[in-house]
C-alpha positions in Angstrom: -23.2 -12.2 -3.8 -19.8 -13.7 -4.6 -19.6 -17.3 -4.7 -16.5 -18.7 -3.5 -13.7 -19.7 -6.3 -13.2 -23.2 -7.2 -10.0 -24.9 -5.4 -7.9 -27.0 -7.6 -6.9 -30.1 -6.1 -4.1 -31.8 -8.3 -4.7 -35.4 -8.3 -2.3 -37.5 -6.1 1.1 -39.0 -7.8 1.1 -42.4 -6.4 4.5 -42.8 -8.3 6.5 -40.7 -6.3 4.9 -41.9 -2.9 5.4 -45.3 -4.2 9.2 -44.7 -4.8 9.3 -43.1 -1.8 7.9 -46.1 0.4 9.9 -48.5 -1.4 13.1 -47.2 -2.5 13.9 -50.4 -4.4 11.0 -50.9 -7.0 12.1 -50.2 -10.8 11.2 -46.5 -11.8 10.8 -47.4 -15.3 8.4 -50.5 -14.4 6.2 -48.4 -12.4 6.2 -45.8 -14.6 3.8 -47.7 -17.4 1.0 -48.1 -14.4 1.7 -44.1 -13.1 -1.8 -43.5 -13.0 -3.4 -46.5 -11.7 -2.9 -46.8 -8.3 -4.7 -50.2 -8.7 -2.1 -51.5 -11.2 0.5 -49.9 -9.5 -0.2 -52.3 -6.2 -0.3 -55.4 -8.3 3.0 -54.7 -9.5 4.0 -53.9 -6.0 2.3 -56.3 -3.9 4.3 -59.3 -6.2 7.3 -57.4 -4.8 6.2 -57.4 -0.9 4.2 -59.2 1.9 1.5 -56.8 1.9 -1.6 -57.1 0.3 -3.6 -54.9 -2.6 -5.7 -53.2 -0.1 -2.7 -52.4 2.4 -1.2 -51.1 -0.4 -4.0 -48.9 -1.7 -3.6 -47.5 1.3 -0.6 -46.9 1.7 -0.5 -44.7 -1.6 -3.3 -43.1 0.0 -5.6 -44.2 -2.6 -8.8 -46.2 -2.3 -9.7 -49.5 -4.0 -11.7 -48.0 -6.7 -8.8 -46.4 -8.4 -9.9 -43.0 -6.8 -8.8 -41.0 -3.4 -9.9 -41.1 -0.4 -10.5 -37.1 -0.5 -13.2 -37.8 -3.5 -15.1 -40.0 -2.6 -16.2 -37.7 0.2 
């Protein structure tokens, strides 16, 4: 019996969808917090209306610095 082979899953870039929601932000700025979407929506949410959470997820991440896909 063959068990099935493990699927990678690359971990989200949250600076690249970041960028991509908001065009404007400063690359180099958000690139020190790359990997921490929570960090990442500080810095953003001093930029915008929206809050830390509607940020989260927006990136697609979830408040404990980990994605949606899993926590499942």
């Amino acid at each position: 019996m063959n068990s099935p082979a493990p699927t990678f899953q690359p971990s989200p870039d949250y600076y690249l969808r970041a960028l991509a929601l908001w065009p404007r932000l400063e690359p180099p700025r958000l690139e020190q917090v790359r990997h921490d979407p929570n960090r990442m929506a500080a810095r953003i949410s001093r930029r915008t209306t929206l809050s830390v959470e509607a940020i989260l997820a927006l990136l697609g991440a979830s408040g404990d610095g980990e994605s949606p896909a899993e926590g499942r």
